[in-house]
N, C-alpha and C positions, 0 to 999 in steps of 0.2 A: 743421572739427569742434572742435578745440581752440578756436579764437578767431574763434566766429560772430561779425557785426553781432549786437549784444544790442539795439540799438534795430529789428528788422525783424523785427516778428513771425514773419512770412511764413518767414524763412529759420531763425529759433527753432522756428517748428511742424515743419517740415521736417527739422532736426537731433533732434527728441525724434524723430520717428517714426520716424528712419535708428537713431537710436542703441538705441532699448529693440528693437527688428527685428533689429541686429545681435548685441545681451545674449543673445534669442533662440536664436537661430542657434549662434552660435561665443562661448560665455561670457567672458569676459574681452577679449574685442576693441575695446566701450562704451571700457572704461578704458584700454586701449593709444592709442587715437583721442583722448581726452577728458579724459583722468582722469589718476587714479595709475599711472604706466606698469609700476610693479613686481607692482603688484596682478594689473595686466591681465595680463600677462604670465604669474603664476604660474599665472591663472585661464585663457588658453588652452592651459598643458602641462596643468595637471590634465585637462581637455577632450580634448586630445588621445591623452593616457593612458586618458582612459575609450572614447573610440572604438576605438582599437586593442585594448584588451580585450575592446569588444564585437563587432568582426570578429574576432578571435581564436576568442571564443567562438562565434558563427555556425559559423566554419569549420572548429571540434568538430565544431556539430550537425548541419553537414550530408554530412561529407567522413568523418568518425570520430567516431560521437555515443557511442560505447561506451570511449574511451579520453580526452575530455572529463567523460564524466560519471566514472572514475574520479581524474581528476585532481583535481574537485572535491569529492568526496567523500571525498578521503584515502584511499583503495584502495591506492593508490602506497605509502604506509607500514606497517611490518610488523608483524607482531601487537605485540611487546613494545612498541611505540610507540603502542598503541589511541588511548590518550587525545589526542593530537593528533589524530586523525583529525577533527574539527570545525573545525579551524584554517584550512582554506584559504574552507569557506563563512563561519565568523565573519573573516577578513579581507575578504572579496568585502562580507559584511554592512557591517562597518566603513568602504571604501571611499565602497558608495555612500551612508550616511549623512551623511559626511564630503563629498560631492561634493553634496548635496542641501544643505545649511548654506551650501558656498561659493554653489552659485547665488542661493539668498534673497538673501545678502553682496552680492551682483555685481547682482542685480535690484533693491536699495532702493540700493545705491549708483548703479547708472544713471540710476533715477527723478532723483537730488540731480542726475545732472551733466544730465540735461534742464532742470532750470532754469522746473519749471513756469508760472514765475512772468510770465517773458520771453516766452510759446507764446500763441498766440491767444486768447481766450475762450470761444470754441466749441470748439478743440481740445484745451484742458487737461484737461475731465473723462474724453474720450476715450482721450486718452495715459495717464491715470491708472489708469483701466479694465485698458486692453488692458495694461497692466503688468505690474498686481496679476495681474490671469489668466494671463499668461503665466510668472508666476511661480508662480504653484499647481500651475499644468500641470506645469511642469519639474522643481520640485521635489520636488510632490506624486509624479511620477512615480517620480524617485530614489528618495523614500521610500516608495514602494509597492515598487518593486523591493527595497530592504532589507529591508520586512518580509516579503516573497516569502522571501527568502533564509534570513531567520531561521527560520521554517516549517519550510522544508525542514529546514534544522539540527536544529530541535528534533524533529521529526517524526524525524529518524531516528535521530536521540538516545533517544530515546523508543524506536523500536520495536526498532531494533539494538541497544539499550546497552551490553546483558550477551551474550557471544557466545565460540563457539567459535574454531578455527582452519576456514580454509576447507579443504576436501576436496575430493580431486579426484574427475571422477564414476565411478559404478560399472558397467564393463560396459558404458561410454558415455553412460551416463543420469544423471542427478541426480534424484533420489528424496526427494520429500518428504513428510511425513504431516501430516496437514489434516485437524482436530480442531476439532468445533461442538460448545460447551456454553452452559448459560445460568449466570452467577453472579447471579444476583440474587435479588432476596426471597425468603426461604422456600425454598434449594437449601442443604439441609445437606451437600452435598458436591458435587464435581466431578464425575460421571461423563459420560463425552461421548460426545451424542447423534449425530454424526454424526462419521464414521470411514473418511477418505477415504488415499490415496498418489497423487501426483500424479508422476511420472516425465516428465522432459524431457530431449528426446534432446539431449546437450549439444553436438552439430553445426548439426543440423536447427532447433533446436526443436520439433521435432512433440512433443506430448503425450497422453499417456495417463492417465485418473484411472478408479484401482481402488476400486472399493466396498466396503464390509466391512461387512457387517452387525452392528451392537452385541449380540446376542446369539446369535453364533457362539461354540459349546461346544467343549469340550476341545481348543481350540488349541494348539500348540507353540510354541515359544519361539526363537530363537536364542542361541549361545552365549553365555553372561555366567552374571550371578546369577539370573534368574528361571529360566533352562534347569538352573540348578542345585539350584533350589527345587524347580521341576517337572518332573522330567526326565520325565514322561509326560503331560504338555500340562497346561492347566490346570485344573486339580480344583475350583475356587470354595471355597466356604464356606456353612457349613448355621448361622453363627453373625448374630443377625439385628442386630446392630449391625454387621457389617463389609457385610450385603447378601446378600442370600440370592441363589443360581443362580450357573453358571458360564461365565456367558456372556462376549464380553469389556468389557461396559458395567460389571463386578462388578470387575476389576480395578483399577481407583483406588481402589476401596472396599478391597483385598484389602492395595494397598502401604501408603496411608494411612492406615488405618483403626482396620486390624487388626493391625499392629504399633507395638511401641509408643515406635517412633526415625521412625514417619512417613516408611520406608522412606529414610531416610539412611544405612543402614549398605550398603544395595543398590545407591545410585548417590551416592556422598560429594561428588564433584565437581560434580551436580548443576545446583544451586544457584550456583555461577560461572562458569556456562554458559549463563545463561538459560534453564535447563531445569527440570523437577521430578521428582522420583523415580517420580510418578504416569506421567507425560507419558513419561520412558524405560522405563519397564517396557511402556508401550504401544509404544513403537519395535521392542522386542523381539519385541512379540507379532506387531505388521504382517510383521515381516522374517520371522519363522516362518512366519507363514501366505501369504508372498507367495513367500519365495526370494530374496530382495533385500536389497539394505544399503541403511539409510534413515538418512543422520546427520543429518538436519535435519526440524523440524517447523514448522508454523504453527497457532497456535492463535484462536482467531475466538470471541470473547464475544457469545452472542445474544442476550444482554443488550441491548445493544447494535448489533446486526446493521442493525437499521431504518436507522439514520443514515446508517450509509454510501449502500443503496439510496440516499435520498434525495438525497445529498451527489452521488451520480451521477446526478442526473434521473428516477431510477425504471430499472425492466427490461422488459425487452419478451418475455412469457410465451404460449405457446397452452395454456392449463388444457384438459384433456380430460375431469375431470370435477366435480358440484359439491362445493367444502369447505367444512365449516363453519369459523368462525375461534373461537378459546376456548377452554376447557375445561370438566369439569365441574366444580362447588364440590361440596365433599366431601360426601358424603351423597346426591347425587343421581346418576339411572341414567344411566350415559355414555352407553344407546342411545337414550334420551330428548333428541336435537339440538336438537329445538326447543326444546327449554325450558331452556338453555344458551347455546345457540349467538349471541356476541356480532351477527353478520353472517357473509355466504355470498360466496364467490368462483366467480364462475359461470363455466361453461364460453365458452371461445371466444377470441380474439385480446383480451389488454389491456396496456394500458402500467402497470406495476404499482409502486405508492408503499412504503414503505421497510414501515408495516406489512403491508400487502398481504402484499406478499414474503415478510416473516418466519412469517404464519400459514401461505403455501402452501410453506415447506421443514417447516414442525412440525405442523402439522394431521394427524393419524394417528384419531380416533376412528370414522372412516368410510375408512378405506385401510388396509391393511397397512403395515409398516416397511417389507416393499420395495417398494412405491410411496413411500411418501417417502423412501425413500433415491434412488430417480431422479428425483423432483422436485428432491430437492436438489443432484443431477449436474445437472439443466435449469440450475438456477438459478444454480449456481458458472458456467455455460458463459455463460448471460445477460449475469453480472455482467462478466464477461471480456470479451465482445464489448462491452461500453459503456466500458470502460476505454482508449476513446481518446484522444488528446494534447489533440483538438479539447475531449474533456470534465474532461480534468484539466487542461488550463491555464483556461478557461472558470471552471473552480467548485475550483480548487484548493486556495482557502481550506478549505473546508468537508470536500477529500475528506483532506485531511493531517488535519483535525482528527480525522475518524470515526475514521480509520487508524489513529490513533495510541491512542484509548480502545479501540478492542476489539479489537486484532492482538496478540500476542507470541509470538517468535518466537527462533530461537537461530542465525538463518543471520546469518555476519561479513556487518560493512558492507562488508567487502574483496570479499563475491561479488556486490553491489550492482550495479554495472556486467555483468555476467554477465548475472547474472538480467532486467535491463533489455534488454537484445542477444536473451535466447532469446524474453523475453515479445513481442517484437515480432515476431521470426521467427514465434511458437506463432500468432499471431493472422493469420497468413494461412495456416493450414491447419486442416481440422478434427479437433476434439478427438475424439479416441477414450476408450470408454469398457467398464469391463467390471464387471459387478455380482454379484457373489457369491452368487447369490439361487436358489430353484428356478426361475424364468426361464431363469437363464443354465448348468443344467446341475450347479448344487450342493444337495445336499441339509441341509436346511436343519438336522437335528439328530443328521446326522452328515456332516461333509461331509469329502470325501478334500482330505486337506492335499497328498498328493504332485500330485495331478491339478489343484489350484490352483498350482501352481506350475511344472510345465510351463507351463499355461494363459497366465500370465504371463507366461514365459520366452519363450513361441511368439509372442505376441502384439508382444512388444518389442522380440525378434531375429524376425520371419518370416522364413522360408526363401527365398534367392536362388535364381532359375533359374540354372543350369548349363547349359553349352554343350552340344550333342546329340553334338560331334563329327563332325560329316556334314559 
């Protein structure tokens, strides 16, 4: 290898193909055999540093995928040290960039010690070829894996940024509220249209999502500052710039709106928590009206909602019955559908595209709120069961980008690994759900706070059989 016949084609065509085959393979080996032996040399420990990190990592993912994914995400480091928490994937980033550079290095410096010149005439364009390709490949790979890494980086930069401390759960459960608004054109405020608690048994994973209907009246509070505002649930306002009725869609109208610190005097710390004054007066409101402690929220911009669908391949829905998609423009009679109605989502089995989706959780002019408030329990469950590995590693690009425009949320990066270990447990059992609705036993314009809260209580501790004694 070092010191071919240079006069024998034959055994020149035969050393490029051994040699760009072994660049391949085991990077830096060309130049250990050929070359500069220091290069080579440095270029198989690098190599073999990247294999042992990547069996290291496999045997996270396959042996303790919950205690790899917190090593790489900085979980391991503690609150007061936040900001480092991007450091180990910006090094894994850096790594494989740096190892993507070496191989190009090692790939055009192998080409030189092949010696094209010396190689057949039929076999030089060949060897050229498979070179240059085998060098896109390997590299391109590296650097597809670095930009993988960066993603994730920024993606949870982005959605984790601003955050609490993590909490342990309550009663066994961790308790979140899962909050659908639309900000976009023409929404002079926040009020959120869908108004969910999602409680995950933090053993099992089984899950349960409770529904609350956005205009549930005189609700109670738990202790803080709105239970001190209202110490007899909440009263609304009859003032038509903060939003008339007291329902609890009226409530961000009621912090933000209508005082005039934009509810900062109520929750100060707010705001370096990833949270809003809006957004914890509604924590309060859930916890009252459930019996529960909810320290964490997710908020979902339906601005925005399509993309994601999309970013996952769509959902797989049974509509039971038809909606129209739209609304009306002002002036015209909302019972008038056809003469509005952009398009119809018709009954029956479909595989449903990102706006699909988004008119059958908001479409209400021909349903009640409480049908779309269980369409949009269908739809959370849909989107759940499509959130496979097979479909986030697949289309990962695009489901990090959705995630990161319409999520925010105030749970630490430190429960990341958590929440990753339940969600996978939750997806092999079915979601339980309960709806606050005259459906399910509540009345709808006065409904008993205490009986929804057993009801929850019962549902999320059910009662163990007891031994008979016999």
């Amino acid at each position: 290898m070092r010191y071919p016949d240079a006069s024998s084609r034959a055994v020149m065509t035969r050393r490029g193909w051994w040699l760009i085959g072994l660049n391949f393979l085991i990077p830096g080996s060309a130049q250990v055999l050929a070359g500069n032996r220091r290069l080579g040399r440095f270029g198989i420990a690098c190599t073999i540093l990247m294999w042992v990190l990547a069996v290291v990592a496999l045997l996270f993912a396959l042996l303790a995928p919950t205690a790899g994914l917190g090593v790489v995400t900085g979980a391991w480091i503690p609150d007061w040290l936040g900001l480092l928490r991007p450091l180990p994937l910006l090094i894994a980033q850096g790594l494989l960039i740096a190892y993507a550079v070496l191989w190009a290095v090692l790939s055009v410096d192998t080409l030189r010690l092949v010696r094209l010149v010396k190689t057949g005439r039929g076999a030089r364009f060949g060897i050229a070829v498979v070179a240059v390709g085998l060098m896109v490949v390997a590299s391109g790979t590296a650097a597809y894996a670095s930009n993988a890494v960066g993603t994730v980086r920024s993606t949870i930069s982005t959605i984790f940024g601003v955050s609490g401390p993590t909490v342990d759960p309550s009663d066994g459960y961790y308790n979140i509220l899962l909050l659908g608004a639309d900000s976009g054109e023409g929404r002079d405020s926040m009020r959120f249209d869908s108004i969910s608690v999602v409680s995950v048994n933090a053993d099992t994973g089984a899950t349960t999502i409770t529904g609350i209907p956005r205009d549930m009246p005189h609700f109670p509070f738990s202790a803080g500052p709105m239970q001190d505002q209202y110490p007899n649930g909440f009263e609304g306002h009859g003032d038509a710039t903060c939003g008339w009725g007291s329902g609890i869609n009226q409530l961000t109208n009621a912090v933000q709106q209508c005082r005039e610190d934009r509810g900062a005097g109520l929750y100060p710390d707010a705001e370096n928590v990833g949270s809003t004054p809006a957004i914890e007066a509604t924590k309060a409101a859930a916890e009252g009206i459930l019996g529960i402690e909810i320290p964490y929220y997710v908020f979902i911009d339906m601005h925005g909602f399509a993309a994601l669908v999309d970013a996952l391949g769509g959902v797989d829905i049974n509509v039971t019955e038809r909606l129209p998609k739209g609304g009306p423009p002002e002036g015209v009679d909302p019972h008038d559908v056809d003469s509005w109605a952009t398009g119809w989502i018709e009954p029956g089995q479909q595989h449903m595209d990102g706006d699909t989706a988004q008119w059958y959780a908001r479409s209400r002019y021909t349903t009640s709120d409480f049908d779309r408030m269980e369409r949009q329990r269908e739809l959370q469950q849909a989107i759940l069961a499509q959130f496979t590995p097979q479909v986030v590693l697949t289309r990962f690009q695009e489901v990090a980008a959705a995630g990161a425009d319409i999520i925010q949320t105030d749970l630490p990066q430190s429960f990341i690994p958590t929440l990753v270990d339940l969600g996978m447990k939750a997806k092999e059992q079915p979601v339980q759900t309960i709806e606050l609705t005259p459906d399910g036993g509540i009345d709808e314009l006065d409904p008993d706070y205490a009986y929804i809260a057993e009801l929850v209580n019962g549902t999320l501790h059910p009662p163990t059989e007891t031994p008979s004694g016999e």
